[in-house]
C-alpha positions in Angstrom: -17.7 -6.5 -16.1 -19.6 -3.3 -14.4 -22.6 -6.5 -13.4 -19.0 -8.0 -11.4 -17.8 -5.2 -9.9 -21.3 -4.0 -8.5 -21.4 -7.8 -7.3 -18.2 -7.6 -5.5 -19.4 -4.1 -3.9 -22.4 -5.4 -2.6 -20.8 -8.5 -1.3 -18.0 -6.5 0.3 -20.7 -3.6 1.8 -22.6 -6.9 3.2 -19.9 -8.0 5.1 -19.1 -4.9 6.6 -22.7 -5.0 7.8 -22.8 -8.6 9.4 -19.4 -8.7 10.8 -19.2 -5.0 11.9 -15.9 -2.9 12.3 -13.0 -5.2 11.0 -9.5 -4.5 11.1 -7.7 -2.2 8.4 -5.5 -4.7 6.2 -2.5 -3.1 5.5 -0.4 -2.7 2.5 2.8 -1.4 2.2 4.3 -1.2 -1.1 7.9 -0.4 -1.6 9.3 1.6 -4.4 11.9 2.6 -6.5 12.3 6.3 -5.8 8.9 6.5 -6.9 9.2 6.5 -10.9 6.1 7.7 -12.6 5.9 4.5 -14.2 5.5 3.1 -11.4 3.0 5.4 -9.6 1.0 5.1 -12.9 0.7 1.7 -12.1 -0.3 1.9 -8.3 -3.0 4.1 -9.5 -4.6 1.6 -11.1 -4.6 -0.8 -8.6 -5.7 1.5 -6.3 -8.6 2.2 -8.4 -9.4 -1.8 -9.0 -9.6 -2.3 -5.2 -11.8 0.3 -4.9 -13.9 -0.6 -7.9 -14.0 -3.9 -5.9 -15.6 -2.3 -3.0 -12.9 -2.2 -0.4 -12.4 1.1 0.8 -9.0 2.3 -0.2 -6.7 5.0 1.7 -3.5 5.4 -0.4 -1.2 7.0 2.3 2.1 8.3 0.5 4.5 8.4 2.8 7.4 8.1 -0.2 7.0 11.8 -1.4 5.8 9.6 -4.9 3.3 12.4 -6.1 0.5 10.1 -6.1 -2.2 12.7 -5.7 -0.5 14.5 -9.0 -0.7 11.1 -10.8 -4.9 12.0 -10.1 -4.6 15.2 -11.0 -4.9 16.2 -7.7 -3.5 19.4 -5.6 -1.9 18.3 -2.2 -2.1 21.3 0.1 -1.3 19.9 3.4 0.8 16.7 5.0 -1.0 14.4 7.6 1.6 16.4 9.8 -0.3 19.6 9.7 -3.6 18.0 11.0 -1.6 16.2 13.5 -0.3 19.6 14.8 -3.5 21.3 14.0 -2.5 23.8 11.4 -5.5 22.1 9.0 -8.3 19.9 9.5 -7.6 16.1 8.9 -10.8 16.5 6.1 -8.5 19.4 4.3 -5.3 17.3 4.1 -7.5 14.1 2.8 -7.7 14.0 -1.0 -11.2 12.7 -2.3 -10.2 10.4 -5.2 -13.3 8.9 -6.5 -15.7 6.4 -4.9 -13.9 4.5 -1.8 -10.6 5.6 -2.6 -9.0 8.5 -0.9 -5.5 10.0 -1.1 -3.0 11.5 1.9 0.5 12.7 1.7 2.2 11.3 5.0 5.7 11.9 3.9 6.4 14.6 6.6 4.5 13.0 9.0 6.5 9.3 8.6 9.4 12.0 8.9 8.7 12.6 12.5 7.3 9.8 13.5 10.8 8.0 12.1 13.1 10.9 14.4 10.5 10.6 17.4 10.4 6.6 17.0 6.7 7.1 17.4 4.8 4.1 16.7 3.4 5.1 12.7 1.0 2.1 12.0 -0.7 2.4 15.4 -1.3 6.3 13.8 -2.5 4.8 10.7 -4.8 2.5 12.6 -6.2 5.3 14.3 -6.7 7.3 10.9 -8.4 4.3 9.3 -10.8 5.4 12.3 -11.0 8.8 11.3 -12.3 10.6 7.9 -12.2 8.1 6.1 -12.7 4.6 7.3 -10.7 2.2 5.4 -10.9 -1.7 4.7 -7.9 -1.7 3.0 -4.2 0.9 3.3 -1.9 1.0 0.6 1.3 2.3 2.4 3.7 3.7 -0.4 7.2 3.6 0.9 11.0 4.4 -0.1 13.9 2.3 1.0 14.6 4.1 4.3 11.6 4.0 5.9 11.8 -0.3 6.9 11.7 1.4 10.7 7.7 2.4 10.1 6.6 -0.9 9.6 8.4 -2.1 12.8 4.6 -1.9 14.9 2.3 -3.4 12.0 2.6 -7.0 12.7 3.2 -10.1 10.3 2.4 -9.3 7.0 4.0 -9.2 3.3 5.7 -6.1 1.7 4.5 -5.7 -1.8 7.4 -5.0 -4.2 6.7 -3.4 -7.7 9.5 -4.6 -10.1 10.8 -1.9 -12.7 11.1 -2.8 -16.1 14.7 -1.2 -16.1 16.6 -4.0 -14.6 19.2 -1.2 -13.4 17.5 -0.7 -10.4 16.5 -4.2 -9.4 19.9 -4.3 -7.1 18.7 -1.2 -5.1 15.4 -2.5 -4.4 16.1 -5.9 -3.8 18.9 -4.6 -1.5 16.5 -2.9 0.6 14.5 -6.1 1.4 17.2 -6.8 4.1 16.3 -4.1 6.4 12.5 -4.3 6.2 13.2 -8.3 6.8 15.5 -7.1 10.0 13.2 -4.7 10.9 9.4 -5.9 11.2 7.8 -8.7 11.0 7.8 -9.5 6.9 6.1 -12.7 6.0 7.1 -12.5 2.4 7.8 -10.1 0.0 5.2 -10.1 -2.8 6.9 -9.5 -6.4 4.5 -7.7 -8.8 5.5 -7.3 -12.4 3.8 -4.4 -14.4 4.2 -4.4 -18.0 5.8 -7.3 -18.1 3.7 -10.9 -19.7 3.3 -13.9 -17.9 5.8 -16.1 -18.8 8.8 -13.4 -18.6 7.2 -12.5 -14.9 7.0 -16.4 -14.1 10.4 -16.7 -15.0 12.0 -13.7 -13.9 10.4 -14.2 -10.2 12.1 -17.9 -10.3 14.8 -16.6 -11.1 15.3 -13.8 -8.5 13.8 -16.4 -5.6 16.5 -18.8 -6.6 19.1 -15.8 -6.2 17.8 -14.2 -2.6 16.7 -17.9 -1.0 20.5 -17.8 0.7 19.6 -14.0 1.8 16.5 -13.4 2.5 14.8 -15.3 5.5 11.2 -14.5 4.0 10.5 -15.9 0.8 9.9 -14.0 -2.5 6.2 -14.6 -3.3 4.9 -14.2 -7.0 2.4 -11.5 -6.8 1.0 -11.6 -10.5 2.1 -10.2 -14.3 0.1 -7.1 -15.6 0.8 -6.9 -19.1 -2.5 -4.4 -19.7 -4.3 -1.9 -17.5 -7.5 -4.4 -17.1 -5.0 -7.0 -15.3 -5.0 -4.7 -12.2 -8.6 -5.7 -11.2 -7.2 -9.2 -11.1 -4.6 -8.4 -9.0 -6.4 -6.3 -6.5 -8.9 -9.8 -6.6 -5.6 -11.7 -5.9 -4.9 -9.4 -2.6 -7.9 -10.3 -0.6 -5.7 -13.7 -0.4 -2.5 -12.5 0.5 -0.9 -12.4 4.3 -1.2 -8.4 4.7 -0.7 -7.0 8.3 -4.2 -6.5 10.5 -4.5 -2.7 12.1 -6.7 -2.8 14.7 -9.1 -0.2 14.3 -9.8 1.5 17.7 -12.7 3.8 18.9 -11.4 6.8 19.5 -11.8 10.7 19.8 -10.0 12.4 17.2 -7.3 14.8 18.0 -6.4 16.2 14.8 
């Protein structure tokens, strides 16, 4: 397994070098108020595309507590280096080897009431500290408005094992559908085995075909915590949004 992962590391570093600066693929995953169960869960994945080589910038813009999941101490919002109360390297959170953390919820805040453009930011920050292949975007229901600049790409949509809350969160697919350019919304089941996933996503695509212009797409069962590096193989597939990644002078 380690023998793969270095292989996939070295594959990914030699791309970078032959093709150059590439665009940031973004992913924006939606959640369900943020349960810890969920964030758990995130973390791993977050940590299997890393371990994979793609450098990872979980930005959490869904006040989830990722960087607590990590055991990490959040001291400052991408707001405060934006306004130049901290350095941009003080708000980022080192979380291991190609994966770094930043709490964007106050900064999403404003650049919701300003109607600022929030992925052209993150493009520019996937520029900045910490040049990222890959974004994981954590989001809450109210936030479809950020996504409206990123271009076509899939939402990623963690289902909770409490059924109780599927309503909610499959309620709030409408708005991100409305409001940028979705090209599906991919369904990931943690916890749950293959079968009961396979099923449970035919099930819910049958129900939302009549409501939902883009399709529900089956984003993979992770029954154990080694599935994950699976799944963040599975992603390098899937039709996430393209940030350009301009050449800029940083301002914060």
């Amino acid at each position: 397994m380690a023998e793969r992962l270095r292989r996939d590391a070295d594959q990914a570093e030699g791309l970078r070098r032959l093709f150059g600066v590439a665009p940031v693929r973004l992913a924006p995953i939606l959640l369900d108020r943020g349960t810890a169960t969920q964030v758990a869960s995130l973390v791993r994945l977050a940590q299997a595309c890393a371990g994979l080589g793609m450098r990872t910038l979980v930005l959490d813009a869904a006040r989830a507590q990722f960087a607590a999941a990590l055991g990490l101490r959040a001291r400052f919002d991408l707001l405060h280096a934006q306004r130049g109360e901290c350095t941009l390297e003080q708000a980022l959170l080192d979380a291991g080897e190609d994966l770094a953390v930043l709490p964007v919820a106050r900064a999403a805040a404003h650049a919701q009431s300003e109607r600022a453009d929030f992925c052209a930011q993150i493009g520019r920050l996937a520029s900045a500290a910490f040049p990222a292949d890959l974004v994981l975007l954590l989001l809450e229901p109210a936030q479809a408005a950020l996504l409206e600049g990123a271009g076509r790409g899939e939402l990623i949509v963690p289902m909770p094992r409490q059924r109780a809350g599927w309503p909610s969160l499959l309620g709030a697919l409408g708005p991100f559908a409305d409001r940028a350019d979705i090209a599906g919304f991919r369904l990931l089941f943690p916890a749950w085995d293959g079968d009961t996933a396979v099923r449970l996503h035919s099930d819910l695509a049958r129900a939302c075909r009549e409501r939902l212009r883009p399709a529900l797409r089956f984003g993979g069962a992770v029954p154990v915590a080694r599935d994950w590096l699976r799944v963040a193989r599975a992603s390098t597939e899937w039709e996430l949004a393209h940030l350009p990644r301009p050449q800029i002078v940083r301002t914060f």
